[in-house]
C-alpha positions, 0 to 999 in steps of 0.5 A: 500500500505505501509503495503505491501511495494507498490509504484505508480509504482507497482501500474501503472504497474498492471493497465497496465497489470492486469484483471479487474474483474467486478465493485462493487458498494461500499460507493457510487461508482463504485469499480474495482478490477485490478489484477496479480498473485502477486498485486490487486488494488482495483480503482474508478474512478472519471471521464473519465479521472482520478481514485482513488486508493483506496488501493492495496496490495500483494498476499499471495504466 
């Protein structure tokens, strides 16, 4: 996120208008990949109610 200059509410703003493609299971939980056309964030989560963000970063153009 900080290589890419991202903060939590870029972040906030892909889960909440983002595609979500199919889960990978990576280092022993469930991994999503949320993602515009300018952002992806890679998310596990952690319980029903919580999530991890794992690491985000900006397209190429």
């Amino acid at each position: 996120m900080a290589k890419d200059n991202l903060t939590m509410v870029d972040v906030t703003n892909v889960l909440r208008g983002g595609v979500v493609d199919p889960a990978e299971f990576e280092s022993g939980s469930w991994r999503y990949r949320v993602r515009t056309a300018r952002i992806a964030v890679i998310v596990a989560l952690r319980s029903e109610t919580e999530l991890r963000v794992v690491t985000a970063w900006r397209m190429s153009p």
